[in-house]
py3Dmol code that shows the C-alpha trace and the ligand (Angstrom):
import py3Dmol

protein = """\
ATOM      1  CA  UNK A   1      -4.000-149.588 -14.197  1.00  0.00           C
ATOM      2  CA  UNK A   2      -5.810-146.546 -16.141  1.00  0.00           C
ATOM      3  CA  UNK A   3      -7.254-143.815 -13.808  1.00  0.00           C
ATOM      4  CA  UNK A   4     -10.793-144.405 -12.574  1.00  0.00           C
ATOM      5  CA  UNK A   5     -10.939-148.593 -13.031  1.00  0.00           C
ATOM      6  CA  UNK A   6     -12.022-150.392 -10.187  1.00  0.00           C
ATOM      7  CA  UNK A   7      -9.684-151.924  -7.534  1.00  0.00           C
ATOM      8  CA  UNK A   8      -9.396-155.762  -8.052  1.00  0.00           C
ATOM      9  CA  UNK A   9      -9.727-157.106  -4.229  1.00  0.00           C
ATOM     10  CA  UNK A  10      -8.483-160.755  -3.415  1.00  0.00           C
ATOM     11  CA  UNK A  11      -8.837-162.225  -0.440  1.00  0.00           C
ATOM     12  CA  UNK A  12      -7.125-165.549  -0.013  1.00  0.00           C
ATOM     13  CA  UNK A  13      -5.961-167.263   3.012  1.00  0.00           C
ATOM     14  CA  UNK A  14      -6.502-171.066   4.331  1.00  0.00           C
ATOM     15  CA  UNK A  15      -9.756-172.693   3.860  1.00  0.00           C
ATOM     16  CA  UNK A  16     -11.218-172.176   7.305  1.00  0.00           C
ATOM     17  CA  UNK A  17      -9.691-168.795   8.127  1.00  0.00           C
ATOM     18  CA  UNK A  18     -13.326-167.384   7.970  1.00  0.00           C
ATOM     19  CA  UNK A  19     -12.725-165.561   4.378  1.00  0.00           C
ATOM     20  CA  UNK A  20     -16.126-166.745   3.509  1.00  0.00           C
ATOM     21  CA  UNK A  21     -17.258-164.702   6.753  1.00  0.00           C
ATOM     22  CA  UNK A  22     -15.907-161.673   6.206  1.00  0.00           C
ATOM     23  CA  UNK A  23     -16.485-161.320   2.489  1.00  0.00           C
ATOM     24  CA  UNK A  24     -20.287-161.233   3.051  1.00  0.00           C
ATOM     25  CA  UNK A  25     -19.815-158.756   6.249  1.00  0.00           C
ATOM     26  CA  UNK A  26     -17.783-156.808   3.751  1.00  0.00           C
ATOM     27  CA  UNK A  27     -20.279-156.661   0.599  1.00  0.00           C
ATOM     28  CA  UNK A  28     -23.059-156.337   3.772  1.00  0.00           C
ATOM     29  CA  UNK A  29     -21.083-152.876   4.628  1.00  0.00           C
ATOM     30  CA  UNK A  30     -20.260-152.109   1.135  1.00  0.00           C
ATOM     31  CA  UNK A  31     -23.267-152.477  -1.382  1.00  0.00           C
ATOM     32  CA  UNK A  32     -20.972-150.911  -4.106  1.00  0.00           C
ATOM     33  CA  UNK A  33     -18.697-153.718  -3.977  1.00  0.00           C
ATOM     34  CA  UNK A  34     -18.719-156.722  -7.024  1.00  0.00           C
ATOM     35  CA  UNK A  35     -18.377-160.124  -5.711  1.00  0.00           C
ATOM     36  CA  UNK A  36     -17.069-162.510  -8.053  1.00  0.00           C
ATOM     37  CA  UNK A  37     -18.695-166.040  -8.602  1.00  0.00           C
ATOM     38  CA  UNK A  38     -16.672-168.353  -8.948  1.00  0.00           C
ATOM     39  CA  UNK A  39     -17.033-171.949 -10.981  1.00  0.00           C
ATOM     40  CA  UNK A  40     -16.517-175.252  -9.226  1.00  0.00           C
ATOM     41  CA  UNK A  41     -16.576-178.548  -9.852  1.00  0.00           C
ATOM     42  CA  UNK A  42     -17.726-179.538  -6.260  1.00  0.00           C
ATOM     43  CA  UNK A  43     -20.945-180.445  -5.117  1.00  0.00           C
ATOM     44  CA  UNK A  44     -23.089-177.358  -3.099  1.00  0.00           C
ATOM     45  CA  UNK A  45     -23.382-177.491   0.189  1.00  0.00           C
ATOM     46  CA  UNK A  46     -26.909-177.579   1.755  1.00  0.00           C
ATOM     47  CA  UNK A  47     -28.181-173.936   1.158  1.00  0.00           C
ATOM     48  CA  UNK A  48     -25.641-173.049  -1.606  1.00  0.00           C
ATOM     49  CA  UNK A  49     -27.225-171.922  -4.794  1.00  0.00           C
ATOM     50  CA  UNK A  50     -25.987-172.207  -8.109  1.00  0.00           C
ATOM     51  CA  UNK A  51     -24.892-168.571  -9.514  1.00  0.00           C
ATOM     52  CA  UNK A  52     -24.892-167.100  -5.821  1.00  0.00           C
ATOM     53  CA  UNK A  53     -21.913-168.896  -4.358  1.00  0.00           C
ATOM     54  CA  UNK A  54     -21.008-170.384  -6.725  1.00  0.00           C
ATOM     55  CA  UNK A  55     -21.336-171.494 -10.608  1.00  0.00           C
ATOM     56  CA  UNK A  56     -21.571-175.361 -10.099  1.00  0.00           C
ATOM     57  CA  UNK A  57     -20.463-177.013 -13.336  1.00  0.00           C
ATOM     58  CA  UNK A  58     -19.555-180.636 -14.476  1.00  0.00           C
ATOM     59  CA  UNK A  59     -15.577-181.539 -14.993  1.00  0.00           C
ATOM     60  CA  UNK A  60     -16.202-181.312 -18.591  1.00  0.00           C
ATOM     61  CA  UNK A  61     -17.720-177.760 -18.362  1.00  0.00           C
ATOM     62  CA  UNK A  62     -15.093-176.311 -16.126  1.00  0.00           C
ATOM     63  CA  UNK A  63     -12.532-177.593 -19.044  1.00  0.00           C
ATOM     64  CA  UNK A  64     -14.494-176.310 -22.067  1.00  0.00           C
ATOM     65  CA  UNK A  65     -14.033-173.204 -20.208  1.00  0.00           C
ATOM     66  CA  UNK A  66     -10.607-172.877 -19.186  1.00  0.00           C
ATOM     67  CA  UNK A  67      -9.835-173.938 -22.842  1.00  0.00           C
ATOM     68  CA  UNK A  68     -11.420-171.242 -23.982  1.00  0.00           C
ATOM     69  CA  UNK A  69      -9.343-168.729 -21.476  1.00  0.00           C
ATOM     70  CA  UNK A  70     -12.727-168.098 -20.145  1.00  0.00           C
ATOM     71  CA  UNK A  71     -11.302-167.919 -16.368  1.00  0.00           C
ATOM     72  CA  UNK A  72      -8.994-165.523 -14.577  1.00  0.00           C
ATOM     73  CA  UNK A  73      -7.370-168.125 -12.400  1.00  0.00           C
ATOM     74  CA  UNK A  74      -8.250-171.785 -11.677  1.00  0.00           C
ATOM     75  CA  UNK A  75      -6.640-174.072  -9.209  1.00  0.00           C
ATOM     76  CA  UNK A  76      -7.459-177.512  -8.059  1.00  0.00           C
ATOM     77  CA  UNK A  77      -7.980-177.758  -4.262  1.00  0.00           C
ATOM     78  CA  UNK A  78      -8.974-180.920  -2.797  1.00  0.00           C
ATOM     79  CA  UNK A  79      -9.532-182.752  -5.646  1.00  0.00           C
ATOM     80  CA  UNK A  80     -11.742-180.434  -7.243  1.00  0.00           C
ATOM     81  CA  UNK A  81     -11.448-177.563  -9.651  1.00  0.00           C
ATOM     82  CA  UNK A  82     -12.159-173.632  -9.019  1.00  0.00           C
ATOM     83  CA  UNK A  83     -11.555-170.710 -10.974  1.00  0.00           C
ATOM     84  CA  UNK A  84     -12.807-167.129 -12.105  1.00  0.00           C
ATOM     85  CA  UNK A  85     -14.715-166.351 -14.626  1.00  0.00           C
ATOM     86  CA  UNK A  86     -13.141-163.502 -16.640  1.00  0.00           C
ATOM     87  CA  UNK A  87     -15.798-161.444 -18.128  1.00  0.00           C
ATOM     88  CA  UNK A  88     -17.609-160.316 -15.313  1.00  0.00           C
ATOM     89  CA  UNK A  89     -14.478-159.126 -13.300  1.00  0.00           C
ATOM     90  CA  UNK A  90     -13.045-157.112 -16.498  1.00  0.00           C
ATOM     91  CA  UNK A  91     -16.386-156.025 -17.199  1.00  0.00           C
ATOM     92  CA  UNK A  92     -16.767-154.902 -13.778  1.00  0.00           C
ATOM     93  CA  UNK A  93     -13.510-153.508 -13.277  1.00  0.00           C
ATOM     94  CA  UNK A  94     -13.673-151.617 -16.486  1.00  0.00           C
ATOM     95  CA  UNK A  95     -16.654-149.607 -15.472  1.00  0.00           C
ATOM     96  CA  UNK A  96     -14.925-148.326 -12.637  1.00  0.00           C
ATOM     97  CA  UNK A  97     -16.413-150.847 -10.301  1.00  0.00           C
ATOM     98  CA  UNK A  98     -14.149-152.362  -7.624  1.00  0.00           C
ATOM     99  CA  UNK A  99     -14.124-156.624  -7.172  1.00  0.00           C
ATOM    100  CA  UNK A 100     -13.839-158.696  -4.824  1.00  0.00           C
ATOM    101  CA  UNK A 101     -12.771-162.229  -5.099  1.00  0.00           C
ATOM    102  CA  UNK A 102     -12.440-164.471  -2.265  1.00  0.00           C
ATOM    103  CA  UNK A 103     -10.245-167.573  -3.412  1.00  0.00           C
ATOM    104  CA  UNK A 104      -7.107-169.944  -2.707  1.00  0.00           C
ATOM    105  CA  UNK A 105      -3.758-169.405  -3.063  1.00  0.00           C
ATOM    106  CA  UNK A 106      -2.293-170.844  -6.340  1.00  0.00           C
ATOM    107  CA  UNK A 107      -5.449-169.000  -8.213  1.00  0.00           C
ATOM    108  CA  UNK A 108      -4.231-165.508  -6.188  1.00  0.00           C
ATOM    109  CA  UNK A 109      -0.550-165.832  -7.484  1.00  0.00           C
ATOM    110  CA  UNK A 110      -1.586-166.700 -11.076  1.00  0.00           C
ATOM    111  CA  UNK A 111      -3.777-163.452 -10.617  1.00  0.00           C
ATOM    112  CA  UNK A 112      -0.677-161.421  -8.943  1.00  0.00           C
ATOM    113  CA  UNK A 113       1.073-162.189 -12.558  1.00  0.00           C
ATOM    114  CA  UNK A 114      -1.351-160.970 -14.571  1.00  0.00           C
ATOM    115  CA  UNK A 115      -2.828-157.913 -12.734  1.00  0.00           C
ATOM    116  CA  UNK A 116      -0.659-156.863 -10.100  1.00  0.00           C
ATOM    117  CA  UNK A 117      -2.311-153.871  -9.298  1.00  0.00           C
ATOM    118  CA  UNK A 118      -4.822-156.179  -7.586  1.00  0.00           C
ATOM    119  CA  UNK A 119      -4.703-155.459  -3.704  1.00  0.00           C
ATOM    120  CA  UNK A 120      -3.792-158.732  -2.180  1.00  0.00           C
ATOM    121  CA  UNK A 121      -5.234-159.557   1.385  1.00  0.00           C
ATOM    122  CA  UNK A 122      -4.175-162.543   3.261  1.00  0.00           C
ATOM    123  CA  UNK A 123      -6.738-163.592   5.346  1.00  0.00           C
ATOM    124  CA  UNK A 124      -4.986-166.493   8.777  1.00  0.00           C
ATOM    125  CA  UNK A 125      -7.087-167.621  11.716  1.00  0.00           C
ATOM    126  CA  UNK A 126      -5.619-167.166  14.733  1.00  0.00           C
ATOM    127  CA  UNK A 127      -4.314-170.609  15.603  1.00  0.00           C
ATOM    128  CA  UNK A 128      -4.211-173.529  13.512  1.00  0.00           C
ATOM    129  CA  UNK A 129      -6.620-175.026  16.399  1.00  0.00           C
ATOM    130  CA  UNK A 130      -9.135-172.691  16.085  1.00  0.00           C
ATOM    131  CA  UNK A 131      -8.437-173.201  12.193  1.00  0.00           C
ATOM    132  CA  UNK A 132      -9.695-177.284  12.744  1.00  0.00           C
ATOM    133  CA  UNK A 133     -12.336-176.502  15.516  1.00  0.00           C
ATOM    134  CA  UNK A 134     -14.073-174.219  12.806  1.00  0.00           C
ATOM    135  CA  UNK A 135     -13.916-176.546   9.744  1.00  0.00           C
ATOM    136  CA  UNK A 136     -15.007-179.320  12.216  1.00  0.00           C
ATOM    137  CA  UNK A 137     -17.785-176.805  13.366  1.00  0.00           C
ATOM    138  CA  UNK A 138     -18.834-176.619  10.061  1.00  0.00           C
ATOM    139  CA  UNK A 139     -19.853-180.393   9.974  1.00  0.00           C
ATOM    140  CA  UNK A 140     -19.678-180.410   6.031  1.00  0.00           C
ATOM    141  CA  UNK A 141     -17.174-182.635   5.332  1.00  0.00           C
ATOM    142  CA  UNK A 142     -16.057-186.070   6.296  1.00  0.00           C
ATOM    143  CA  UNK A 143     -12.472-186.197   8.214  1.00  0.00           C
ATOM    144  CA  UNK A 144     -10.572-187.464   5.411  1.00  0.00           C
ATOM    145  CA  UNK A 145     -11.211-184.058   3.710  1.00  0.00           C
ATOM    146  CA  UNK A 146     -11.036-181.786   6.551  1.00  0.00           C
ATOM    147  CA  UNK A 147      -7.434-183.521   7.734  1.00  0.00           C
ATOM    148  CA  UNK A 148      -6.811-182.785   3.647  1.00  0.00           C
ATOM    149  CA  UNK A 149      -8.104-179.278   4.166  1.00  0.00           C
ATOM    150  CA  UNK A 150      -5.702-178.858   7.188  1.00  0.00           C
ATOM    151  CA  UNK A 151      -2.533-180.028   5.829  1.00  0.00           C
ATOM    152  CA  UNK A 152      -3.105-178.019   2.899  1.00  0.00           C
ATOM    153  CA  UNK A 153      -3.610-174.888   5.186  1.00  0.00           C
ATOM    154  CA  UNK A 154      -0.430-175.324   7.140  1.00  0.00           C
ATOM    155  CA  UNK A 155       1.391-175.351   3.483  1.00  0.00           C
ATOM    156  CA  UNK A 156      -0.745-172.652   2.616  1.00  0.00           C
ATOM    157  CA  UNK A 157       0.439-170.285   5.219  1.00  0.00           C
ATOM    158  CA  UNK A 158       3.558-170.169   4.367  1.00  0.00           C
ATOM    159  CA  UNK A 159       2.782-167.431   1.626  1.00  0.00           C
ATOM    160  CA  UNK A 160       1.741-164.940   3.813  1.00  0.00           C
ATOM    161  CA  UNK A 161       4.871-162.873   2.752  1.00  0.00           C
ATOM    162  CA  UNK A 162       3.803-162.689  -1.120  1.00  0.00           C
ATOM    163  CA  UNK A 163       0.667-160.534   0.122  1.00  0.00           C
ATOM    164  CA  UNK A 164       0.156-156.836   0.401  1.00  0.00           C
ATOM    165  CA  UNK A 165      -2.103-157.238   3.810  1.00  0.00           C
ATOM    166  CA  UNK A 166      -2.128-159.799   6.514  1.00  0.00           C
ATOM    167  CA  UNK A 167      -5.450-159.906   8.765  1.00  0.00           C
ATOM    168  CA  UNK A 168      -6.016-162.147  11.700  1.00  0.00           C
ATOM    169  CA  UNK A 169      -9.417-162.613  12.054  1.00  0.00           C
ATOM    170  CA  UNK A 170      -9.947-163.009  15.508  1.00  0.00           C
ATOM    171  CA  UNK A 171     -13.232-161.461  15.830  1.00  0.00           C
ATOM    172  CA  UNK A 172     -14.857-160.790  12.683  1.00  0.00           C
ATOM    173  CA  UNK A 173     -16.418-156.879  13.365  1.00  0.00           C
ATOM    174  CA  UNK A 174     -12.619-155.950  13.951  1.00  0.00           C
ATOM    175  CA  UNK A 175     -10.773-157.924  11.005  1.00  0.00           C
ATOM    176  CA  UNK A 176     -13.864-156.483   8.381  1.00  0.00           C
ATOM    177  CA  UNK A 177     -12.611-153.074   9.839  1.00  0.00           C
ATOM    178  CA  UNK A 178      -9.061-153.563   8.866  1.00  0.00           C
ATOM    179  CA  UNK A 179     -10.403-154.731   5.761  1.00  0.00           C
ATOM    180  CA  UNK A 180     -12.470-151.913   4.694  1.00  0.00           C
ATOM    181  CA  UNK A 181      -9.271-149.791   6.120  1.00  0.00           C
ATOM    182  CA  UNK A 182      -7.406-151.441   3.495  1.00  0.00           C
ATOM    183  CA  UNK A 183      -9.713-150.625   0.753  1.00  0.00           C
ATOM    184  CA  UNK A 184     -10.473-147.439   1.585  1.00  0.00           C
ATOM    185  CA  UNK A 185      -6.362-146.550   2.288  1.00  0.00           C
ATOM    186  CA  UNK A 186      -5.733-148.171  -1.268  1.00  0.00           C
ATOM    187  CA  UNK A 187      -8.716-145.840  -2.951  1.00  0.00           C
ATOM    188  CA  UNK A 188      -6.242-142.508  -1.976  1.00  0.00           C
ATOM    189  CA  UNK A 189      -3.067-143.953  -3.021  1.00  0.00           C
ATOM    190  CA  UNK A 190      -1.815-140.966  -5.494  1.00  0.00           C
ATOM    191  CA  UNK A 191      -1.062-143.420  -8.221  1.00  0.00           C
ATOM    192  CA  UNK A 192      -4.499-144.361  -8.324  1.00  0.00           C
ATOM    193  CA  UNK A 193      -6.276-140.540  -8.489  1.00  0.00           C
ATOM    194  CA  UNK A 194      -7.001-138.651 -11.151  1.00  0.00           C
ATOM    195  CA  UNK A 195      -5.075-135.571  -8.960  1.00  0.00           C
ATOM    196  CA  UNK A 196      -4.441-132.948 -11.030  1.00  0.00           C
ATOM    197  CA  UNK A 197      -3.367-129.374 -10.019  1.00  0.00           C
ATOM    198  CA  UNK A 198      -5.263-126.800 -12.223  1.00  0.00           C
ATOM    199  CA  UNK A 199      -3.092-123.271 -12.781  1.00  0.00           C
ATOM    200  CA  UNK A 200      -0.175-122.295 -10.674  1.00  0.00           C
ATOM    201  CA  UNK A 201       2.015-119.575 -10.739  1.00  0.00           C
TER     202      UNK A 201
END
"""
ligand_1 = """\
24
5GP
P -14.867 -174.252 -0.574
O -14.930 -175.610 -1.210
O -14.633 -174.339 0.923
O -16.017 -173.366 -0.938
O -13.569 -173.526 -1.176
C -12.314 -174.163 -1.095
C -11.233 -173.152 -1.402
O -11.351 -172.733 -2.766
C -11.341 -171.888 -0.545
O -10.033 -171.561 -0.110
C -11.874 -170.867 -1.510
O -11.445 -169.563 -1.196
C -11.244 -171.322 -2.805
N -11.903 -170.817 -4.002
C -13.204 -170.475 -4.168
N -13.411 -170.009 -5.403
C -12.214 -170.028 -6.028
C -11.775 -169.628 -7.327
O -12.499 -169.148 -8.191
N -10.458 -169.807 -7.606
C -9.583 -170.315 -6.701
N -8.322 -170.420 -7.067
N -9.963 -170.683 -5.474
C -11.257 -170.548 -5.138
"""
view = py3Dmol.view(width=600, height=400)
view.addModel(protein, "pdb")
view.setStyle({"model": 0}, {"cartoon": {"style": "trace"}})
view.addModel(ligand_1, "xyz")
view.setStyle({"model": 1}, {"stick": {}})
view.zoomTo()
view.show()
């Protein structure tokens, strides 16, 4: 990565660990932060709006784009597609501006191949009971999905060890500290400063 481009941010983890959560505590705490919008194929949730969480696109759209190498990453979770649309994080990134993007794990690994610099945060509930209790608590899906959901998560935690960071997120004001520990920790790595001494002897 060139000197003064924004840090890439993923946060991945099981669907249920509360990454949702702590993204919007994060960009709550840091304005300066980019979240990335992702496109689905799903249908919103009530209160979702299209362009805020997500882009919500037809089958048809979501493969016009990813022919075009429009997106970052896509994966297909749950019978449905996701992905990142590319402009707006290079955009972003290139003005010095540092991104967040809050997805699943095969999307997080195709984005570890192509920009490893990325800092990559693995987000794991605390139990895999509290991990059904809150996708239950949710009460937006039906029980075929969320036991779909589940067995996908216990898969999915097995790549904890291709991360940078782990975070439980037992309470969420403690795991957004760790987070913004991370971020800030990774902003005064040397290889990422424009440090220069001036003079000498
Ligand atoms: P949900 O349907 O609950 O909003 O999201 C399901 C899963 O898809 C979550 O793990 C979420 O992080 C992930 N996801 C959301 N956007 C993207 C994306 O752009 N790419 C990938 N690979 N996963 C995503």
């Amino acid at each position: 990565m060139e000197i003064n481009h924004g840090l890439l941010i993923v946060l991945s983890g099981p669907s249920g660990a509360g990454k949702g959560t702590l993204c919007q505590e994060l960009l709550r705490q840091m304005p300066d932060l980019k979240y990335s919008v992702s496109m689905t194929t799903r249908s919103p949730r009530p209160g979702e709006v299209d362009g805020v969480h997500y882009y919500f696109r037809s089958r048809q759209e979501f493969e016009a784009m990813l022919a075009k190498h429009e997106l970052l990453e896509s994966a297909q979770f749950c019978d449905h597609y996701y992905g990142t649309p590319r402009f707006a994080v290079e955009q972003a990134i290139q003005g010095g501006q540092d991104v967040i993007l809050e997805i699943e794990i095969q999307g997080a690994m195709q984005i570890k191949k192509c920009f490893p610099q990325g800092v990559f945060t693995f987000i794991v509930p605390p139990s895999l009971d509290i991990l059904s209790e809150r996708i239950h608590k949710r009460g937006t899906e039906t029980e075929e999905v969320i036991q779909k959901r589940l067995a996908t998560a216990i898969q999915e935690l097995e790549y904890v060890s291709e991360y940078d960071y782990v975070v439980i997120n037992d309470e969420v004001p403690l795991a957004v500290e760790k987070l913004k520990s991370i971020l800030i920790a990774e902003k005064c790595r040397v290889k990422r400063k424009p440090f220069v001494f001036k003079g000498g002897v």
